[in-house]
BAFI-3210 file (N, C-alpha, C; in Angstrom, 3 decimals, decimal comma, padded with zeros to 6 digits):
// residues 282
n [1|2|3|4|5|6|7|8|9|10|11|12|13|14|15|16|17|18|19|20|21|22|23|24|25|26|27|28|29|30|31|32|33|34|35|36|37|38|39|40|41|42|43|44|45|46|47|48|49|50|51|52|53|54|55|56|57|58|59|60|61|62|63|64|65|66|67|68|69|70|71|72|73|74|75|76|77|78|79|80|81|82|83|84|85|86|87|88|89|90|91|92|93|94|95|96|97|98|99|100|101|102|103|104|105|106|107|108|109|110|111|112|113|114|115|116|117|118|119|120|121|122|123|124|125|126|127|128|129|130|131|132|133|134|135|136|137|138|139|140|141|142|143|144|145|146|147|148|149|150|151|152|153|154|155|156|157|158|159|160|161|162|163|164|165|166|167|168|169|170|171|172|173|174|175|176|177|178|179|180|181|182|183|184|185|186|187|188|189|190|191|192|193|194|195|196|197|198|199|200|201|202|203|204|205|206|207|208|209|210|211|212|213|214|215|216|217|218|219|220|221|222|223|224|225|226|227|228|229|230|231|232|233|234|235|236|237|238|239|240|241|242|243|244|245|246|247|248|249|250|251|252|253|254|255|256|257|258|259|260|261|262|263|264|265|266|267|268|269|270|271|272|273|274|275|276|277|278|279|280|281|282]
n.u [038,746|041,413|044,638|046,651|045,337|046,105|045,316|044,917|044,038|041,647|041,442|043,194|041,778|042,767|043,747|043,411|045,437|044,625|046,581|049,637|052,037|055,372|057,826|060,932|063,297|064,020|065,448|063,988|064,951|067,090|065,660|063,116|062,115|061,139|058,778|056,514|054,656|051,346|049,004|048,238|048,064|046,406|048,276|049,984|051,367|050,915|052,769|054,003|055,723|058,643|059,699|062,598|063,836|061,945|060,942|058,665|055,747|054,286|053,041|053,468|053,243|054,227|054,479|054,481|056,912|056,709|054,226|056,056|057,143|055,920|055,172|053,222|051,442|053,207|052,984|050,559|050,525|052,674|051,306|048,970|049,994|050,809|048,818|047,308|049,041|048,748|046,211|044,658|042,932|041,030|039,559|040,783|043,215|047,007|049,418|052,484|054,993|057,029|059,044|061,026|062,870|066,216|065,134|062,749|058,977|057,211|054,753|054,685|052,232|050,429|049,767|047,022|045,268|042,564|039,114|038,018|035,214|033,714|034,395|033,511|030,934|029,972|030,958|029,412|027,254|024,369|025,208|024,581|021,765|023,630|026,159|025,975|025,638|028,031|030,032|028,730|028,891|031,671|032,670|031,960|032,812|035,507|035,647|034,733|036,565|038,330|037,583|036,533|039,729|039,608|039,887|038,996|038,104|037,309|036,921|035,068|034,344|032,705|035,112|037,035|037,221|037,985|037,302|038,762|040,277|039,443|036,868|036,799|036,381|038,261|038,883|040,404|043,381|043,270|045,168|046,405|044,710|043,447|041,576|039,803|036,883|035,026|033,434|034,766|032,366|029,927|027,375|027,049|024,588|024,985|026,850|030,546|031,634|030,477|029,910|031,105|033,555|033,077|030,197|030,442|031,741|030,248|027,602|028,352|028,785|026,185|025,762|027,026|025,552|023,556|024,440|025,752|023,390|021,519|023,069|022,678|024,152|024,748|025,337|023,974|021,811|020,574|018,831|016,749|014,077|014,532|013,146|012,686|014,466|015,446|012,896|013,600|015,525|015,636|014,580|016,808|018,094|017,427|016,422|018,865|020,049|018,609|018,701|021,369|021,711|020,288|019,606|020,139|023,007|022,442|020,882|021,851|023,733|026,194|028,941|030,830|031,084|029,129|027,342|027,588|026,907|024,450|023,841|024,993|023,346|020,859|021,348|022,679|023,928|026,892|029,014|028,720|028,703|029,281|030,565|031,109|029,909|029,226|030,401|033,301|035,098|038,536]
n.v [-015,435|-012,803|-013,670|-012,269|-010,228|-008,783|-008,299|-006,293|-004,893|-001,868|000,681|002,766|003,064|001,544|001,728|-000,749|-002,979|-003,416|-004,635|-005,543|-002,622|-002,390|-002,185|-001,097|-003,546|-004,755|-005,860|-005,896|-006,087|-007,818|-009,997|-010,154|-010,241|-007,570|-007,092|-006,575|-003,625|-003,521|-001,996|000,815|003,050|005,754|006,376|004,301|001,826|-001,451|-004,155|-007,090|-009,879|-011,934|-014,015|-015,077|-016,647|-018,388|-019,053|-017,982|-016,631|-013,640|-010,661|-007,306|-004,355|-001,104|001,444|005,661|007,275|010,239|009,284|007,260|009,166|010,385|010,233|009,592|008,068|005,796|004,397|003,989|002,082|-000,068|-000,972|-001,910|-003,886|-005,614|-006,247|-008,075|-009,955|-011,194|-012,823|-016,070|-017,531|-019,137|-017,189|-015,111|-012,717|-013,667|-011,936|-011,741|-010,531|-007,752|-004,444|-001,848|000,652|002,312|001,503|001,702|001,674|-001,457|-003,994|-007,106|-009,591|-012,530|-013,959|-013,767|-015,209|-013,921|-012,651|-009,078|-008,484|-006,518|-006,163|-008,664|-008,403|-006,376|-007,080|-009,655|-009,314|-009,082|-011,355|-015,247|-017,296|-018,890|-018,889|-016,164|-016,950|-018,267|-016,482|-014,308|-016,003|-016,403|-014,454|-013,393|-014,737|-014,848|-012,122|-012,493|-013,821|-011,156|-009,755|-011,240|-010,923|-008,277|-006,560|-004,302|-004,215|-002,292|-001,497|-002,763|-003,729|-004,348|-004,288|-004,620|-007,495|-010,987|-013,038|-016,388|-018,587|-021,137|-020,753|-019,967|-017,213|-014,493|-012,155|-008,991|-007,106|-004,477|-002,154|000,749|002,732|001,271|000,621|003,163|004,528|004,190|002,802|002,891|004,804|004,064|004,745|005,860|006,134|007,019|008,801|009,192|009,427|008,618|005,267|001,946|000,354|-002,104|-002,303|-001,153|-002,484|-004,188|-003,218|-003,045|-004,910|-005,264|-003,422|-004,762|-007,138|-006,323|-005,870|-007,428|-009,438|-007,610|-005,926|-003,197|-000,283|000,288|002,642|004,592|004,424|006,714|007,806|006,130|003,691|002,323|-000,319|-000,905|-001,371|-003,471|-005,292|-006,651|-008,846|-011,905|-014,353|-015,927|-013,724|-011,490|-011,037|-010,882|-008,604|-006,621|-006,438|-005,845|-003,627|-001,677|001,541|002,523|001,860|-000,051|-002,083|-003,822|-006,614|-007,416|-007,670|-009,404|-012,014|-012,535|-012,441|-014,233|-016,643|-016,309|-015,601|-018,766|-019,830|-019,313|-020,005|-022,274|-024,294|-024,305|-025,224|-025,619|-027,815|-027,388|-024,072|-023,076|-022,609|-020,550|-018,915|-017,328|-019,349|-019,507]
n.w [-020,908|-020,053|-019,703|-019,222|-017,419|-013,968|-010,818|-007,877|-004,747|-004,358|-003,395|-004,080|-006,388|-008,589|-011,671|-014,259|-016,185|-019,327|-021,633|-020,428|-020,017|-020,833|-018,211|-017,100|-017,153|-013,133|-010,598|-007,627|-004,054|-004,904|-004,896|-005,987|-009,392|-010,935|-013,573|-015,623|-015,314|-014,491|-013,440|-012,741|-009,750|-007,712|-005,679|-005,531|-007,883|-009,896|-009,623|-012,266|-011,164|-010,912|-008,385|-007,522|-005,502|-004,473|-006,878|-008,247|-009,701|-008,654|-007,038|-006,787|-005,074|-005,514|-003,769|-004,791|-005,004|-003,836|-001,690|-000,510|000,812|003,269|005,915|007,066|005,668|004,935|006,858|007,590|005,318|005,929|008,570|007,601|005,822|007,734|009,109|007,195|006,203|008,402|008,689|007,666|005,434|003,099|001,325|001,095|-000,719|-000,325|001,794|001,400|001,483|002,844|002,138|002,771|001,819|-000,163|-002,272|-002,069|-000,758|-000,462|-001,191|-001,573|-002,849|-003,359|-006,454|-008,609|-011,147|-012,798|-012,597|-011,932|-010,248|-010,719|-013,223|-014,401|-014,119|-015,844|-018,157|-018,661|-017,553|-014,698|-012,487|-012,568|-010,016|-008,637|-008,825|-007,496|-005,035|-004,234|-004,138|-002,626|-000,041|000,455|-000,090|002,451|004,559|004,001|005,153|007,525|008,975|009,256|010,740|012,917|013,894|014,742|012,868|010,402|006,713|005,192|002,771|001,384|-001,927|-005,297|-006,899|-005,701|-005,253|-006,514|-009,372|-009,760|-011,624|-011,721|-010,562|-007,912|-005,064|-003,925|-001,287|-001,856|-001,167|001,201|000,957|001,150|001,547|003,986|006,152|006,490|006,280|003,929|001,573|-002,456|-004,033|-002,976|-000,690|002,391|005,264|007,527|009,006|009,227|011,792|013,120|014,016|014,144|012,555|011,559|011,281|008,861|007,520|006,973|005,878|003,399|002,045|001,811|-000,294|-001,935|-003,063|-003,925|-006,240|-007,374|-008,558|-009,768|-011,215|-010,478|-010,200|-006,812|-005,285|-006,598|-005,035|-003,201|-005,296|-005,900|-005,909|-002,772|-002,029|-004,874|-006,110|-004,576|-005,034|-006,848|-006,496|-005,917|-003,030|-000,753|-000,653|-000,868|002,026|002,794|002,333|002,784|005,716|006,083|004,916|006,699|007,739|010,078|011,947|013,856|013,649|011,652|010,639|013,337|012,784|010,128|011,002|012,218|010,477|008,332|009,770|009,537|006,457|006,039|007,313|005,593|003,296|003,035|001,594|001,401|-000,112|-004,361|-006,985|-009,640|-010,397|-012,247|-014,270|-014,279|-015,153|-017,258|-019,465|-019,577]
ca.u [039,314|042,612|045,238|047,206|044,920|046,624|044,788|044,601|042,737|041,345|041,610|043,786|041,470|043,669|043,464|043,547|045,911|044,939|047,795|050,441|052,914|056,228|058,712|062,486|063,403|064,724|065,365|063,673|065,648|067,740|064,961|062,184|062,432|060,189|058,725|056,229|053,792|049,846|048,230|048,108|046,826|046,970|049,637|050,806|051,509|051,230|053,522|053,985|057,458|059,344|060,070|063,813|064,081|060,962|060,332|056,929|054,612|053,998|052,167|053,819|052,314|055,056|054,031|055,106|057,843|055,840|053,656|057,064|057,726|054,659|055,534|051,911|050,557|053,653|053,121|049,416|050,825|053,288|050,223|047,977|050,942|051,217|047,375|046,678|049,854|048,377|044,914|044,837|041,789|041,170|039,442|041,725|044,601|047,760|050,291|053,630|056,306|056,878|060,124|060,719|064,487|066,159|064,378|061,303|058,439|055,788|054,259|054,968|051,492|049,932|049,425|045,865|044,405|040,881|038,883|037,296|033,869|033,064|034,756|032,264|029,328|030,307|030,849|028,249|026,024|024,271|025,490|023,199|021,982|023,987|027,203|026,177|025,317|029,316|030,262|028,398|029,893|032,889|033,191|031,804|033,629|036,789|036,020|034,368|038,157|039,209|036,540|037,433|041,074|039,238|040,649|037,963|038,564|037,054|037,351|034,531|033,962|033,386|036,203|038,029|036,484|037,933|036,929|039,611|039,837|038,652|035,737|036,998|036,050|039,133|039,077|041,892|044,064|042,836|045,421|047,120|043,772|042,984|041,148|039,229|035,299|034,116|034,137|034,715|030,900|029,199|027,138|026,616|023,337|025,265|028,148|031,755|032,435|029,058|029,882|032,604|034,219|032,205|029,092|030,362|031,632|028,214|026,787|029,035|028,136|024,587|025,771|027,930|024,916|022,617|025,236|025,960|022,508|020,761|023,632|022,522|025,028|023,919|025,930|022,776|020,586|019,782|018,202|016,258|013,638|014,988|011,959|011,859|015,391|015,365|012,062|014,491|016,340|015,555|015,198|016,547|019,214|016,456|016,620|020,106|020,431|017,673|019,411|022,991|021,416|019,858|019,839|020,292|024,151|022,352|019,765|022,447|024,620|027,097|030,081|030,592|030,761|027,507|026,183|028,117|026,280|023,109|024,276|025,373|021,821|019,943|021,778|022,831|024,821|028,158|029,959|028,044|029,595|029,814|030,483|032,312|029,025|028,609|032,363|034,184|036,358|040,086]
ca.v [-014,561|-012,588|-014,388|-011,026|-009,502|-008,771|-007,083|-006,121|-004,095|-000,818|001,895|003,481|003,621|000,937|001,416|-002,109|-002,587|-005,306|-005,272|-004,649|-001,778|-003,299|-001,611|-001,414|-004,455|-004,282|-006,429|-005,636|-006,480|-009,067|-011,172|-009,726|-009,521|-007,012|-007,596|-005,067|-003,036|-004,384|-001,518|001,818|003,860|007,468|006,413|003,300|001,157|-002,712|-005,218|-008,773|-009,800|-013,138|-014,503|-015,620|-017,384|-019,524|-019,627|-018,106|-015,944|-012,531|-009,025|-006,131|-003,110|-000,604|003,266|006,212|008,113|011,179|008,475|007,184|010,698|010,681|009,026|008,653|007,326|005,046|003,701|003,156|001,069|-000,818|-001,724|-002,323|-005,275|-006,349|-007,064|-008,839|-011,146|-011,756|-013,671|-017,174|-017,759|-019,512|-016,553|-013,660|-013,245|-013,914|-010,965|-012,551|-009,810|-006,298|-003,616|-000,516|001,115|002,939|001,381|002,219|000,833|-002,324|-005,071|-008,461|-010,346|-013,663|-013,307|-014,627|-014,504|-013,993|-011,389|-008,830|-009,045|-005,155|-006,727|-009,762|-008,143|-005,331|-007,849|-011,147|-009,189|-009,749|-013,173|-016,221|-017,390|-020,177|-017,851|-015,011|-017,385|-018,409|-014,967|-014,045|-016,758|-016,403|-013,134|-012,981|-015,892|-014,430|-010,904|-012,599|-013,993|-010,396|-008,827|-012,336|-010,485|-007,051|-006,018|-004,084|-003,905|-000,577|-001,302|-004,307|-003,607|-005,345|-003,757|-005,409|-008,783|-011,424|-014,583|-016,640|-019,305|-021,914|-020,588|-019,645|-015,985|-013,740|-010,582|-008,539|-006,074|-003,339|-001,399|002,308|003,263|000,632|001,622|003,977|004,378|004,717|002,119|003,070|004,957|003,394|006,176|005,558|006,684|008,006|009,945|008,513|009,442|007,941|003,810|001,241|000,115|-003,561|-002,591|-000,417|-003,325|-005,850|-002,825|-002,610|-006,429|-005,705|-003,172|-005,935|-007,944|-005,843|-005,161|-008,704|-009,803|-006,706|-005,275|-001,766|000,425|000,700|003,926|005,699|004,166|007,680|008,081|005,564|003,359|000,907|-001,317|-001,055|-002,423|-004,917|-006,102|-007,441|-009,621|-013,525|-014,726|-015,155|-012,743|-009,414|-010,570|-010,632|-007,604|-005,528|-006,506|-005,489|-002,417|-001,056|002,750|002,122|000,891|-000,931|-003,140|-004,669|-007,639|-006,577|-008,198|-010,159|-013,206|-012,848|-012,165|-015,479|-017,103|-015,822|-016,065|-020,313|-020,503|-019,059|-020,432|-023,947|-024,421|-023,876|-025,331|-026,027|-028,879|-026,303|-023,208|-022,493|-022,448|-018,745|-017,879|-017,202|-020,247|-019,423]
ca.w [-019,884|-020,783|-018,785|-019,215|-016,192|-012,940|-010,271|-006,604|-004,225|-005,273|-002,400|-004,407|-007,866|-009,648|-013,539|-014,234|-017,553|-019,541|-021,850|-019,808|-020,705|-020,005|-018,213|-017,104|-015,406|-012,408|-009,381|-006,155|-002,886|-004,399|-004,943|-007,186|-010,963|-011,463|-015,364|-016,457|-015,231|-014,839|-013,262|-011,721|-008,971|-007,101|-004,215|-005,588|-008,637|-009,201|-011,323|-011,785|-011,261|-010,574|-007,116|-007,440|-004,635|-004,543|-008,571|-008,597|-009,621|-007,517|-007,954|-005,889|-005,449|-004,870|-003,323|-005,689|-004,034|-003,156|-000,927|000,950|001,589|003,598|007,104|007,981|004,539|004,478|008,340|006,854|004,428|006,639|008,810|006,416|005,062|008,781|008,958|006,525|006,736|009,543|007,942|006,901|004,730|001,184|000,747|001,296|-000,765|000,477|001,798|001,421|002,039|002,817|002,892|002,888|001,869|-001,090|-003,484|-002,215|000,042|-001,698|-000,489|-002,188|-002,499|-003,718|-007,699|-008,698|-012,513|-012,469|-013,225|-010,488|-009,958|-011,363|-014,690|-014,779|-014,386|-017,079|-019,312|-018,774|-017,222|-013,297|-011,731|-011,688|-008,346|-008,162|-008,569|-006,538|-003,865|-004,224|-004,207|-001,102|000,847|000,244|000,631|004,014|004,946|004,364|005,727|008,855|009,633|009,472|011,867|014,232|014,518|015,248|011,700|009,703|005,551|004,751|000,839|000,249|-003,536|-006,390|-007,758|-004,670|-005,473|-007,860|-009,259|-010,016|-012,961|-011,189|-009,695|-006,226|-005,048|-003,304|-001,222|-002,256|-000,066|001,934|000,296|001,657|002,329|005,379|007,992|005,807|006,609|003,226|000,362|-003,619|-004,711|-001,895|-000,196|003,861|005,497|008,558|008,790|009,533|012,939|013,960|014,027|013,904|010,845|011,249|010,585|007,834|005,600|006,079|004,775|001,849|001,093|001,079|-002,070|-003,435|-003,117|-004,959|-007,198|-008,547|-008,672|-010,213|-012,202|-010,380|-008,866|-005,596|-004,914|-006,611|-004,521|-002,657|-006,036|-006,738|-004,570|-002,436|-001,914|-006,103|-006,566|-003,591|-005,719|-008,280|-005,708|-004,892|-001,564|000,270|-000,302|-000,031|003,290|003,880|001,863|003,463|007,284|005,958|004,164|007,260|007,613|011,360|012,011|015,001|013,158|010,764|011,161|014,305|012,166|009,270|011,998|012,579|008,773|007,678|009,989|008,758|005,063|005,542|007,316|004,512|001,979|003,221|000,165|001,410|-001,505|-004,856|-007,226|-010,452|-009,937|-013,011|-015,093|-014,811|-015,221|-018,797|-019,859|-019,914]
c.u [040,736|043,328|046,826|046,442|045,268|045,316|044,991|044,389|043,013|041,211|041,913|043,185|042,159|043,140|043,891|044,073|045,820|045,828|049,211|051,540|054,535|057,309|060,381|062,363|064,719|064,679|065,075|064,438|066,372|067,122|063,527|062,067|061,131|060,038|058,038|054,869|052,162|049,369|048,707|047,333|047,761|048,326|051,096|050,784|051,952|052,097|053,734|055,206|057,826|059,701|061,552|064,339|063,250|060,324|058,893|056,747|054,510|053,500|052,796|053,396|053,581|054,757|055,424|056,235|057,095|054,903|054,814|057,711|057,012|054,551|053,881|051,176|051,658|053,763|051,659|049,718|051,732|051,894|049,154|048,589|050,731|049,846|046,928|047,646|049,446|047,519|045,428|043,506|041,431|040,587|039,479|043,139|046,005|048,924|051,724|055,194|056,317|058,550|060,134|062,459|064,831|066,242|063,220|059,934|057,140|055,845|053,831|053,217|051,157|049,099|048,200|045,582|042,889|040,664|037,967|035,764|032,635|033,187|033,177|031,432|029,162|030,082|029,940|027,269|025,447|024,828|024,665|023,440|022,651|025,640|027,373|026,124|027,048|030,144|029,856|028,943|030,768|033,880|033,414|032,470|034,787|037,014|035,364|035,710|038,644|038,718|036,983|038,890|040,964|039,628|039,523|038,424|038,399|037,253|036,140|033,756|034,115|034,396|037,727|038,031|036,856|037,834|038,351|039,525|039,210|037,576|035,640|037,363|037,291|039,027|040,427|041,803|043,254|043,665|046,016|045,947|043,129|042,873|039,948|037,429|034,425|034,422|034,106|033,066|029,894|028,660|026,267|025,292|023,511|026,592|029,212|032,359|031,704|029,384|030,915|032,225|033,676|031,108|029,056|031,113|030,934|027,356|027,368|028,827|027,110|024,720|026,002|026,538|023,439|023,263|025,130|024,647|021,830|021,565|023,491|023,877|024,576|024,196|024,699|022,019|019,382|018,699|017,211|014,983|014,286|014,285|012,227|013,096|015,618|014,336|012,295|015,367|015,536|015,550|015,697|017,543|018,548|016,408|017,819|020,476|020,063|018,219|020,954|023,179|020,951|019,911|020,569|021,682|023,495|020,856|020,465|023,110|025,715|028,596|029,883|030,482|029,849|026,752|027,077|027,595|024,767|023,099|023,928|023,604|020,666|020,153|021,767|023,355|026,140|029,158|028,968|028,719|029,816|029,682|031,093|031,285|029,199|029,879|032,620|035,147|037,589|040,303]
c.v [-014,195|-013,276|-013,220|-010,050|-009,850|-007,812|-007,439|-004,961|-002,679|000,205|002,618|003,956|003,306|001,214|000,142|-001,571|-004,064|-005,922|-004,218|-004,138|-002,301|-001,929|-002,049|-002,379|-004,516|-005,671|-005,744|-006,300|-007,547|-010,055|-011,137|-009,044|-008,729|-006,610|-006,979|-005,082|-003,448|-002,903|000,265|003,035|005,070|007,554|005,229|002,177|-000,612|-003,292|-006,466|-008,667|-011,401|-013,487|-015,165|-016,785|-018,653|-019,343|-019,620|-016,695|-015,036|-011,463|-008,321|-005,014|-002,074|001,055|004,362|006,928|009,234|010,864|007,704|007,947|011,161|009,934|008,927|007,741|005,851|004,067|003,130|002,178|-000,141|-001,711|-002,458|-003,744|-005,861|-007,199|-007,843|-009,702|-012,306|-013,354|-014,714|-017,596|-017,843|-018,494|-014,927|-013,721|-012,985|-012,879|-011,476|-011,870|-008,102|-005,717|-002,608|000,249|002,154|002,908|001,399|001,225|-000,244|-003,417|-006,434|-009,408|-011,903|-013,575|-014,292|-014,106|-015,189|-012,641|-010,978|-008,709|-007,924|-005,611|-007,591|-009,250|-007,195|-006,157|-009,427|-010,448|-009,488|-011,498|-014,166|-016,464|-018,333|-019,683|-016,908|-015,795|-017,737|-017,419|-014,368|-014,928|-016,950|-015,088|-012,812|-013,832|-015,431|-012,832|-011,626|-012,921|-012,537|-010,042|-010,005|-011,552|-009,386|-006,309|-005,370|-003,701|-002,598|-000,369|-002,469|-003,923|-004,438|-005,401|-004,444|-007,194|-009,795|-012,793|-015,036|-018,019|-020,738|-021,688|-019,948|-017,887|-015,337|-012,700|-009,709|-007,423|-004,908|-001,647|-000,132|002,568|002,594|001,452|002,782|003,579|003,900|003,792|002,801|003,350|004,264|004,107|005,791|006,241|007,137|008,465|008,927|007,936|008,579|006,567|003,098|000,513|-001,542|-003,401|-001,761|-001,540|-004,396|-004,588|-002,465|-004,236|-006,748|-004,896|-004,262|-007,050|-007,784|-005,784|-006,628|-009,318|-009,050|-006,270|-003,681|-001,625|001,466|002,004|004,890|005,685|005,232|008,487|007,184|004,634|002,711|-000,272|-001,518|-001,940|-003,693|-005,949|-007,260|-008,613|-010,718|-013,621|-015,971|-014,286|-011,253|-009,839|-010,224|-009,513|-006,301|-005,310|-005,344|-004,009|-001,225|000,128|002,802|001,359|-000,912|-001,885|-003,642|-005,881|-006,982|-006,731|-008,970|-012,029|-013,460|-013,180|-013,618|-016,829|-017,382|-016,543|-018,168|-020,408|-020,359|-019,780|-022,113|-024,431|-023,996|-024,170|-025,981|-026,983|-027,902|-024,949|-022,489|-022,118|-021,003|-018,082|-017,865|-018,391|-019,195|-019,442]
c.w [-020,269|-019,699|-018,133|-017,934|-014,834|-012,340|-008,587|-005,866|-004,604|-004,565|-003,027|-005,761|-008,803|-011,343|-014,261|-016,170|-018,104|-020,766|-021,737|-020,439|-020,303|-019,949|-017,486|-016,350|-014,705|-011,640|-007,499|-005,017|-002,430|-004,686|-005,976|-008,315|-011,194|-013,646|-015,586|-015,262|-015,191|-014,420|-012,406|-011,005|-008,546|-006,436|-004,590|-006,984|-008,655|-010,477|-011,135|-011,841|-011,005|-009,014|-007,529|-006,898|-004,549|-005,594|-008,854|-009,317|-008,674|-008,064|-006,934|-006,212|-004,598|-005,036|-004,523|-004,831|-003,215|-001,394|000,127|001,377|002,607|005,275|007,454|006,920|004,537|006,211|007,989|006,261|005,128|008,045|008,665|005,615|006,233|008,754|008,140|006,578|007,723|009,532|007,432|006,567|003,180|000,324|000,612|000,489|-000,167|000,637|002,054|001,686|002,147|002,769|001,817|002,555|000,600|-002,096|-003,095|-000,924|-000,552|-000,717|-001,463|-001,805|-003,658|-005,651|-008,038|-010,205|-012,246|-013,140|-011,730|-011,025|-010,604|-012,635|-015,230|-015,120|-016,032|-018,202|-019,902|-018,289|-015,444|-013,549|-011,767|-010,597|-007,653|-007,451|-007,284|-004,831|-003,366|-003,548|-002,879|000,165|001,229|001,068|001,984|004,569|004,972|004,913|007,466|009,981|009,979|010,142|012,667|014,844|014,646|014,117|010,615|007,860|005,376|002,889|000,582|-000,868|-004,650|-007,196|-007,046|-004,323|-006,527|-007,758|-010,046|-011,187|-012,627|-010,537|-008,505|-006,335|-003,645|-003,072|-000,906|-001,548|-000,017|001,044|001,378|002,513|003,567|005,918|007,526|006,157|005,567|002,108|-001,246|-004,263|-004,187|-000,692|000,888|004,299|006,551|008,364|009,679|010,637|013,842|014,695|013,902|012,396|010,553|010,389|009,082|006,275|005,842|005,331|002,909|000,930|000,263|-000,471|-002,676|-004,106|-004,206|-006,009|-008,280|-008,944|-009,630|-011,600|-011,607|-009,400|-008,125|-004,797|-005,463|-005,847|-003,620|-004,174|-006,978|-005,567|-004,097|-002,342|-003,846|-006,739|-005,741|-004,204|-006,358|-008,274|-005,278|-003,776|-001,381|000,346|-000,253|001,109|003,682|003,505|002,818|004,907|006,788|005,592|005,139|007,693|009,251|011,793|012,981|014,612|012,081|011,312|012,126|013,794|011,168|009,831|011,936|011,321|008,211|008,019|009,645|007,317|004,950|006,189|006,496|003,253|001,845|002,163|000,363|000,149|-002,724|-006,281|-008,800|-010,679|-010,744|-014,485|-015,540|-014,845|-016,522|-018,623|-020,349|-021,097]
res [x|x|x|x|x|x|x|x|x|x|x|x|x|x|x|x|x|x|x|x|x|x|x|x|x|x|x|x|x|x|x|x|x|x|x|x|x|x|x|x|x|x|x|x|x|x|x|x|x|x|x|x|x|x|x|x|x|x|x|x|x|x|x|x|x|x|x|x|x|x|x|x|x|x|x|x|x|x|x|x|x|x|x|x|x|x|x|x|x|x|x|x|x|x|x|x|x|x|x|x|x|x|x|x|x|x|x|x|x|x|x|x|x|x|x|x|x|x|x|x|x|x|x|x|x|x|x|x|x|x|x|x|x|x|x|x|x|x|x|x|x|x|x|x|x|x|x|x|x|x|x|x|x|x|x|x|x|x|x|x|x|x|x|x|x|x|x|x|x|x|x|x|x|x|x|x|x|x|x|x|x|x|x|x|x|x|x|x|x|x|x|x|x|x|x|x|x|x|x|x|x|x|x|x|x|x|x|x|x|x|x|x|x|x|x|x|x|x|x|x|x|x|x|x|x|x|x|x|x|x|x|x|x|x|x|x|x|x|x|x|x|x|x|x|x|x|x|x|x|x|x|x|x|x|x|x|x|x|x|x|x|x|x|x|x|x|x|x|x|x|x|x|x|x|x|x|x|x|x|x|x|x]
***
């Protein structure tokens, strides 16, 4: 695994850099050495930098100017830091500071190496079931905390998904685009205005779910059967898939609350003792 890969969430269509371009360094607000460059997206760019104060490790993702010229994209973004601050869950990562002035507006978060979950597959191939079963738990586990605080992601992608070097699976920031209906090539079966933003990310699981298992991207799926790729799926996750997948907002899981519940009762494997089998050694 390169140890050179930074990443976090993908609203924005991060171009993940995996050897990073280094640029000027600067100090952010007094307190963050910003050190080079890892990645960038449409609205906003991310970098690793130094913590000063408390001697760590950090990734900030700081909006391009154009984007804090933008009072409603940059009040998105200021809410979008507040909410997730908010969350305490091993498997959310952690939003650790925000501001906004004339150096610009970013949001200081929790720096994790891993790799995301679109990476993996690209490169090992589908998940075994021991993994994906990890992976699904996790996930929903830490988006069910955010639907508990009425908070809906609107981004769950594998691209928003990373495993980390120990094994343990993180869902990374919502990003500018919070609040957003529609996840990254993930193609809804009703229209936007139709449903709340719950049942619109258990159905973005059931992609993730086809996704890591199969290797298919489930964004074709209006082109392909669904019964023929669900075939391809173990149970019991074609059931939890087929519920989450439902064309019908109102025959899916009503929250990820509910589908986590589902999930630990199907699975019953909440934690499994290696879990690092199906990962890349460091």
């Amino acid at each position: 695994m390169n140890k050179d890969l930074f990443v976090s969430g993908n609203p924005e269509k991060l171009t993940l850099v995996r050897q990073p371009v280094l640029t000027e360094s600067r100090v952010l607000a007094g307190r963050y050495h910003v050190r080079r460059l890892v990645g960038r997206g449409e609205v906003a760019d991310l970098y690793l930098a130094d913590d000063l104060f408390l001697e760590r490790i950090v990734a900030i993702k700081i909006l391009h100017q154009e984007a804090v010229d933008d009072p409603a994209l940059l009040e998105r973004f200021r809410r979008s830091a507040i909410a997730f601050a908010a969350l305490r869950s091993p498997h959310l990562v952690n939003m650790l500071d925000f501001g906004c002035g004339s150096e610009g507006a970013y949001v200081v978060m929790q720096h994790v190496e891993g790799e995301t979950i679109d990476h993996e597959v690209a490169r090992a191939g589908p998940l075994s079931k021991p993994c994906a079963e990890q992976v699904l738990s996790q996930v929903v586990a830490g988006l069910a905390e955010m639907h508990r605080r009425g908070i809906a992601h609107g981004h769950v992608h594998s691209s928003n998904i990373l495993l980390d070097r120990r094994g343990d699976v993180l869902l990374l920031d919502r990003g500018v685009a919070g609040g957003s209906r529609r996840a990254p090539t993930s193609p809804l079966p009703e229209t936007d205005d139709a449903h709340d933003d719950f049942s619109l990310d258990v159905f973005h699981v059931g992609v993730l779910l086809i996704f890591i298992l199969t290797g298919v991207d489930f964004g074709h799926w209006k082109q392909r059967a669904n019964d023929e790729v669900l075939a391809r799926v173990p149970e019991p996750f074609a059931a939890l898939a087929r519920r989450a997948l439902a064309r019908d907002p109102h025959d899916r899981y009503s929250s990820a609350v509910v589908m986590n519940a589902a999930v630990k009762a199907a699975l019953r494997a909440p934690r499994l003792p290696n879990r690092r089998e199906a990962l890349p050694e460091p």
